[in-house]
N, C-alpha and C positions, 0 to 999 in steps of 0.2 A: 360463452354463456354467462360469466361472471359480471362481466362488463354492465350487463342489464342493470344489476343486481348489489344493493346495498347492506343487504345482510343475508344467509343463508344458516338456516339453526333445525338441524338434525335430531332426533330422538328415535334411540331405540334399541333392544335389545342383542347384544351381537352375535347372543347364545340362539336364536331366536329366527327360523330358517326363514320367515317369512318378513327379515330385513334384508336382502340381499340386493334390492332396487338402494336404499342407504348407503350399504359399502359400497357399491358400484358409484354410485353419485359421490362419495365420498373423495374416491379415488380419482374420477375425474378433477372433481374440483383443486386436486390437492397438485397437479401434474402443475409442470414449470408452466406452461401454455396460457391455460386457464388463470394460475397466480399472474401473471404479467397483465392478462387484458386490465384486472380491475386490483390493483391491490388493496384498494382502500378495502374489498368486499370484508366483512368480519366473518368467519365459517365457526359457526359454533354446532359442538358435536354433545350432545346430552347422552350417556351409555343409562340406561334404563336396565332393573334385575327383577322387574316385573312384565307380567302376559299382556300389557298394554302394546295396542297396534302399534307400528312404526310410522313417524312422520315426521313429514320435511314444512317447515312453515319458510317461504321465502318473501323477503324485502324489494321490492325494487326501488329501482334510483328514485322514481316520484313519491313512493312513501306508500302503495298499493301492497299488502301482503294477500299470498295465496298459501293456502295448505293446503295438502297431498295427503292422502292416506298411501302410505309405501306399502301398503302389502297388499293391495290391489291394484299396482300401476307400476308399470317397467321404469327404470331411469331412464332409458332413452324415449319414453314418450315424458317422461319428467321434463329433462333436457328439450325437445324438440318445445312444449308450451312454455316453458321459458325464454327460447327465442324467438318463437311466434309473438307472443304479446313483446319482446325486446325489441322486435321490430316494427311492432305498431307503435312505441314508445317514442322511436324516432322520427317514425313519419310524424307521427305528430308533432315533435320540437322542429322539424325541420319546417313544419308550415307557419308553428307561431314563431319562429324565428324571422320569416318570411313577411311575418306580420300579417298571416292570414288569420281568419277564426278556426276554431276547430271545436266539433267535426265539422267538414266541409258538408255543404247542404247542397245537392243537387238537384235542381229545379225540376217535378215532372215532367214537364214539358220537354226539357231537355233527353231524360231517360227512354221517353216515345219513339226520340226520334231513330232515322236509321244511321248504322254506322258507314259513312260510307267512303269508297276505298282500302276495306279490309282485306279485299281477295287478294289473295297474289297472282298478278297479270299472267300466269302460267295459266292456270285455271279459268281464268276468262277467256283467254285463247283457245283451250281444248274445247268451248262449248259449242264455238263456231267455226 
């Protein structure tokens, strides 16, 4: 998850039942795993002694930040849109590496038409 990820900065109270999506991400982040993919990531942790929500503001590699309100969103659906968008991050280097444009624009015409050859030959065989 880190790998994505150029900066990650936490705030929030620990006294505070409704930060427990933070520690949880916390604790991921901090696992030998996690520190190896990215070490450059910088994990800043802000402990907050006031009733302000918890939240996670994160950096990615290209310089996009997203914020989270923690106290209405589990770490693991935190976790999971951090490597959804980590992995649109690559397809995309991987096509302007490629020397393609990006996005890729796919011609209507093209979208019309049919797919064909998707059946699996099992299936075409049972019809007749």
């Amino acid at each position: 998850m880190l790998k994505f990820l150029s900066k990650l900065k936490m705030e929030f109270n620990a006294l505070d039942s409704r930060s427990a999506a933070c520690l949880e991400l916390l604790a991921q982040c901090n696992s030998r795993n996690a520190k190896e993919s990215n070490p450059s990531c910088q994990l800043e942790v802000k402990r907050r002694t006031d009733d302000k929500a918890p939240q996670i503001k994160v950096t990615f590699v290209n310089g996009v930040e997203d914020v989270f309100d923690a106290s209405t969103i589990s770490a693991q659906t935190i976790r999971s849109l951090i490597l959804e968008k980590g992995q649109l991050l690559e397809t995309e280097q991987m096509f302007r590496d490629a020397g393609e444009s990006w996005p890729v624009i796919i011609p209507e015409e093209e979208l019309q038409q049919p797919a064909v050859g998707t059946k699996p030959r099992k299936a075409e065989e049972k019809k007749q």
